[in-house]
N, C-alpha and C positions, 0 to 999 in steps of 0.2 A: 055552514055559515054561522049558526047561532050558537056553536061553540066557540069558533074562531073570534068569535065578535064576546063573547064571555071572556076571552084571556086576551085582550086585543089593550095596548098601551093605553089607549082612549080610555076605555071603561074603567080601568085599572084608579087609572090615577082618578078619576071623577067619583069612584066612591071613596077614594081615600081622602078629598076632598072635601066628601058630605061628612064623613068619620070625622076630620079633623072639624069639620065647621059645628058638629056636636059639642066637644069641646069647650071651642071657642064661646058657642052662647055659653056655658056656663060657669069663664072666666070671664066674660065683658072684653073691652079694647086694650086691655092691660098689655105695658111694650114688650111683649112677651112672643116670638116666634115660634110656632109648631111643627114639624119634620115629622113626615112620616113616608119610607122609601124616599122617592125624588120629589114628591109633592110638599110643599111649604106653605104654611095659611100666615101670613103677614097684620098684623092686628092695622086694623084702621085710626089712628092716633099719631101725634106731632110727637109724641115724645120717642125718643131714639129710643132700640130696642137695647134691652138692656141682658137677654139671654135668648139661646134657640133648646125649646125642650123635643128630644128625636125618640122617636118612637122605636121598640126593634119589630113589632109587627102589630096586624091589626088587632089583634085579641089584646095585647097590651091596651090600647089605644081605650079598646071598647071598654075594659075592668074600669078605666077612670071616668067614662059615662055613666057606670053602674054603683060606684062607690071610690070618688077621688079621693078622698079622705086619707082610708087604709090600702087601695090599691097602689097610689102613688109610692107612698114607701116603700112595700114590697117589691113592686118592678123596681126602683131603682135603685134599692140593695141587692136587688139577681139581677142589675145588671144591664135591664132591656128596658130600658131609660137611660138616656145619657141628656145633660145640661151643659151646653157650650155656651160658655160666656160666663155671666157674675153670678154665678149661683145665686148666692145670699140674696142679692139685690131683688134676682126673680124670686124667691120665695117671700121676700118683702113685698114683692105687687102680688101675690098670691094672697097674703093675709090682710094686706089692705082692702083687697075686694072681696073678701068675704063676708055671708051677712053675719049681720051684727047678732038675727037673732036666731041659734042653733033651727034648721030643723028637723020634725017633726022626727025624722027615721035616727037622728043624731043623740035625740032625747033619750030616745026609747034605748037603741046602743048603750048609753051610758048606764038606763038603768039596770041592764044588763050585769054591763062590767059591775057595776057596784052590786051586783049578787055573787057575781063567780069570782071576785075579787076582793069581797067583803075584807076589809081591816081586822077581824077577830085575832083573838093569841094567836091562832094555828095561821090566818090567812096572812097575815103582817108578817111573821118566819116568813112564810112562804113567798111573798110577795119580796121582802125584803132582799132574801136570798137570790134572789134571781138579778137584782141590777148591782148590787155590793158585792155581791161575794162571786164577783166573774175573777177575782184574783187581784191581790196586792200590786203583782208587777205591770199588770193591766193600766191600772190609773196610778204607779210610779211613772209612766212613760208619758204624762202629759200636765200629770199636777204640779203645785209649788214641791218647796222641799219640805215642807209640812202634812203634804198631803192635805191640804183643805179642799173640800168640792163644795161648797158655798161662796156665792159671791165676795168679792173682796172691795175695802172699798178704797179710791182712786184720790189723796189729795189732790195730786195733777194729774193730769190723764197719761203721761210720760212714764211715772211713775214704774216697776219692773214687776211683776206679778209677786214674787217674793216681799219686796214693799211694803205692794197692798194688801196683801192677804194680810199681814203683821200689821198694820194700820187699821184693818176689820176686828183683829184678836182686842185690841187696847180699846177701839171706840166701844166694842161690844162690854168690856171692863168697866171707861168710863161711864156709859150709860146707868149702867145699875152702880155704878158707884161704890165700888165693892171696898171694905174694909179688913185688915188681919184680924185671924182670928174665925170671918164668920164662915157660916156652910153653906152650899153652893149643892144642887141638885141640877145636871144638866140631863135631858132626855135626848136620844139622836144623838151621840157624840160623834159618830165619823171616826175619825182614826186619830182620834183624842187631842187637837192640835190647844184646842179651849181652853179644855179643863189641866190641861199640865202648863200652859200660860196663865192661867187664873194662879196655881197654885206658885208658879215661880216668880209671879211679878208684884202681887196682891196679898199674896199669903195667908191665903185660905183653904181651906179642906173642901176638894170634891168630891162626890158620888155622881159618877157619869155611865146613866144607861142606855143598852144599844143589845139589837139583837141579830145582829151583822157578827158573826162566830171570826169573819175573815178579819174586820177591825176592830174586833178586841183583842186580837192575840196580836195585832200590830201596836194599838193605844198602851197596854200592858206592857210590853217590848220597851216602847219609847220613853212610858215613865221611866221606866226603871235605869235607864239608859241617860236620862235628864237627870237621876235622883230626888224624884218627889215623886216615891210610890208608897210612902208613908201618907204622904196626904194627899192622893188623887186615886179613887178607887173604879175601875175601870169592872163594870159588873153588868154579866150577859144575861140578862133579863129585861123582860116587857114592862114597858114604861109604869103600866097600869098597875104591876105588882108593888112601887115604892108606897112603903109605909112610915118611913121615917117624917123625923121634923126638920125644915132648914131655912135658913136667913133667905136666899134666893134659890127660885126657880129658872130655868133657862133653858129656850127651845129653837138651836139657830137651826133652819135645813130641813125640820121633822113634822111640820105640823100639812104639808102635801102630802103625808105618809099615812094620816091617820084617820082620813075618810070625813065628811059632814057629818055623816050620822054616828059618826064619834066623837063628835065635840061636847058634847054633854058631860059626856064621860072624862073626857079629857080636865075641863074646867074643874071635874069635882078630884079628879087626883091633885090637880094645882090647887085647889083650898087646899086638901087634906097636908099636903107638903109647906105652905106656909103661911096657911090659916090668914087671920082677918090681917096681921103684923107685917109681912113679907112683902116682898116685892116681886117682878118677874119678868122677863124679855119673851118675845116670839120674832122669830127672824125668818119670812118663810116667803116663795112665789105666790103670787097673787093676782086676782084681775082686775078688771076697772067693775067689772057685773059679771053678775055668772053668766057660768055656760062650761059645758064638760070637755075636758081635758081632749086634746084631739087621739082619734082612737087607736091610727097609727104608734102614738107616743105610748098610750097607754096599755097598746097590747104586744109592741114587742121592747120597750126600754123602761118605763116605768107602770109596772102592775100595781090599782089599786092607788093611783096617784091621783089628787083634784085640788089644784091650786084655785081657791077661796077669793070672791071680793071680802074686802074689809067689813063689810055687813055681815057678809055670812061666819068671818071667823069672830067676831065677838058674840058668837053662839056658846064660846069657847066662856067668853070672860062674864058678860051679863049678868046668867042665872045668877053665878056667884058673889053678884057685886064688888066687883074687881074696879079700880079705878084705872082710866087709859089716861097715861101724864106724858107722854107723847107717840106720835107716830110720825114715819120716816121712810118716803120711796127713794129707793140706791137704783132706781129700773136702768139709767144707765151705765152707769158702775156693774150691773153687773152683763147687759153689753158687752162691754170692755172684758170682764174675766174670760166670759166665754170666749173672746176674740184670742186673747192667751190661748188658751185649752186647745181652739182650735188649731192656730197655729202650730202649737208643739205635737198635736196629733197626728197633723200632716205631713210633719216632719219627721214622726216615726208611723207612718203608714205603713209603707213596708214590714215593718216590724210583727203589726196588730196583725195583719194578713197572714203571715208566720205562723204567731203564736192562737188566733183565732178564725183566721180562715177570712177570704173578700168579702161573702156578704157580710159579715160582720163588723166587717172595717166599713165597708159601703154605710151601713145600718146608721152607726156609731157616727160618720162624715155626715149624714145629714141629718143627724139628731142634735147635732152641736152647733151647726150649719143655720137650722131653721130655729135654734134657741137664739143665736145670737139674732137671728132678725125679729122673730119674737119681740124681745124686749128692746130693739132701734123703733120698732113700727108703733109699740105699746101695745100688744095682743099680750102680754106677760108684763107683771107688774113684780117687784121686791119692795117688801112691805117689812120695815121695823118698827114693835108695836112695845112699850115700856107701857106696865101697867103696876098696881100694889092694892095689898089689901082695905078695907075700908077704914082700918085703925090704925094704918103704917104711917110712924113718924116721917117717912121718906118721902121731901120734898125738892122737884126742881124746881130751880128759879129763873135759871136760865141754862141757855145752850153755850156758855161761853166756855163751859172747863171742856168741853169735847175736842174742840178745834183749834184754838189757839198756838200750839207747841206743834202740831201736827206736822204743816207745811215748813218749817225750819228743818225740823227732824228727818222729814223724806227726804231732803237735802242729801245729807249727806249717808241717810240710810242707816241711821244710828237710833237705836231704840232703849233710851232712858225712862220709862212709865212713874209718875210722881206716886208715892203713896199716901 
């Protein structure tokens, strides 16, 4: 009898019951449905459920009692997790209810990562290499035709991801207000889409560094293919090694790459490049207050990554006495990009599973998935930061030359930049 009564439907489902009511306290009433086998925990709440998260067995169930964080991604890029219904949306009441202030076992985690992860010469390769250099045709199958993986930004929201990303290139132009003739230092170049529009539109001379092996031999490719490899020099080195002098500095995309306790360091290569004179952009993810990168993100898509509140990046400019002459949240602009990405992702799904195998694609689907609810929900911030030296002529007056011309021009998709 007290075996039969061990495997007996009753007991079965009633601990899977207690399992999923585990869980549950530690999502709150969120309109969120649990599955596990034939037993369903229904959250207590008016508001219609908006996803059913199913379990594929107990031990699954239990890893996210033990650590939901990093377990949830795992399971359900292998698979034994499935989300029926709006994904995005459920991961939107996921981040909503989360607390605000990391704990205790979260902290400790991160300081973790920030040792085995460290940003050094050797760990930034390293770290780098592993989320850029999965392969050129990898993120041709979902980016512009530029290749940009930095937010873009949306004069209407209608707007076609090629548009925006080219209305990102120009505002990030007009901002620093670039002139022919002067020099241009960008760090983090991506697959050079900046620095060869700097050069073609503004006519100026770049030095753009990156230590991404896979887009420099793309950046380099594309100069030369635009013809402006005379003046856009595409060079695979660590940010830290530039020693020259130049009119501006520029950092869209790179500064989540380079660690807190690099920002010291960081602010003193940005003097040495364009001293007390110069001006300089930072264009990077950001939060409303700290708190460490979530660990899932940072232990299988980006190594070594920790998007900054705005207190902690002007760790960066401070010491230096840099002057901040404005800042700029695009948090839902870039919403909107990732909703692109995603889209063309899923529409070469098939494809990514091909060329890198399910979990992979799984991985990649809700890494794009829970960035775009990210920054709907504001758990992710995008932060555009225009600062100059303490004796740079360079003054704004207003924000009028940025936007004016803009929404005409998306019109018709036609990109004339004034010089």
């Amino acid at each position: 009898m007290l075996r039969e009564e061990a495997v007996s439907p009753t007991t079965t489902s009633g601990t899977d019951r207690k399992l999923l009511a585990l869980v549950r306290r530690s999502l709150g009433p969120i309109p969120i449905a649990l599955a596990l086998s034939d037993t369903c925990d229904v959250p207590e709440t008016d508001e219609p459920v908006v996803a059913t998260v199913r379990f594929a067995d107990r031990a699954t169930l239990l890893s996210l009692v033990n650590d939901a964080e990093l377990a949830f991604g795992d399971a359900y890029a292998a698979g034994r997790i499935e989300v029926e219904g709006d994904f995005i949306a459920a991961l939107e009441q996921v981040y909503r209810a989360a607390p605000q202030t990391p704990r205790l076992y979260s902290r400790l985690r991160a300081q973790w990562f920030d040792f085995i992860q460290n940003n050094t010469h050797r760990g930034s390769r390293s770290n780098i290499h592993l989320h850029y250099d999965l392969s050129n045709d990898f993120y041709r199958l979902w980016l512009d035709e530029r290749m940009l993986y930095t937010c873009a930004y949306f004069p209407k929201p209608e707007a076609s991801l090629e548009a925006a990303q080219e209305a990102k290139l120009e505002m990030v132009c007009r901002k620093l207000r670039l002139q022919p003739g002067e020099t241009v230092v960008e760090v983090g170049c991506g697959w050079g889409a900046l620095a060869i529009y700097m050069a073609q539109h503004y006519g100026v001379e770049v030095k753009a560094f990156n230590i991404s092996r896979e887009q420099i031999k793309y950046a380099r490719e594309r100069a030369k293919r635009e013809g402006v490899s005379g003046r856009v020099e595409f060079i695979e080195d660590d940010y830290r090694n530039l020693s020259q002098k130049f009119d501006v500095f520029c950092s869209v995309g790179m500064l989540e790459h380079v660690g807190f306790n690099h920002y010291r360091e960081l602010g003193r290569v940005i003097k040495r490049a364009i001293g007390e004179t110069g001006r300089g952009f930072l264009h990077y993810i950001g939060r409303n207050r700290p708190r460490p990168l979530n660990a899932w993100i940072r232990k299988r898509i980006f190594p070594g990554g920790y998007p900054p509140s705005i207190r902690e990046s002007m760790d960066v400019l401070e010491p230096e006495n840099f002057s901040v002459l404005d800042i700029e949240n695009l948090r839902m602009h870039y919403a909107k990009t990732l909703e692109h990405w995603l889209a063309r992702f899923e529409s070469s799904f098939d494809t990514v599973v091909r060329m890198r195998g399910m979990e992979f694609a799984r991985a990649w689907r809700l890494y794009l998935s829970g960035s775009v609810a990210a920054f709907r929900v504001g758990s992710l911030q995008l932060f555009q930061v225009l600062f100059a030296g303490s004796r740079s002529p360079f003054v704004v007056w207003t924000r009028e030359h940025l936007y004016a011309p803009l929404q005409e021009e998306l019109d018709t998709e036609v990109w004339k930049p004034a010089m």
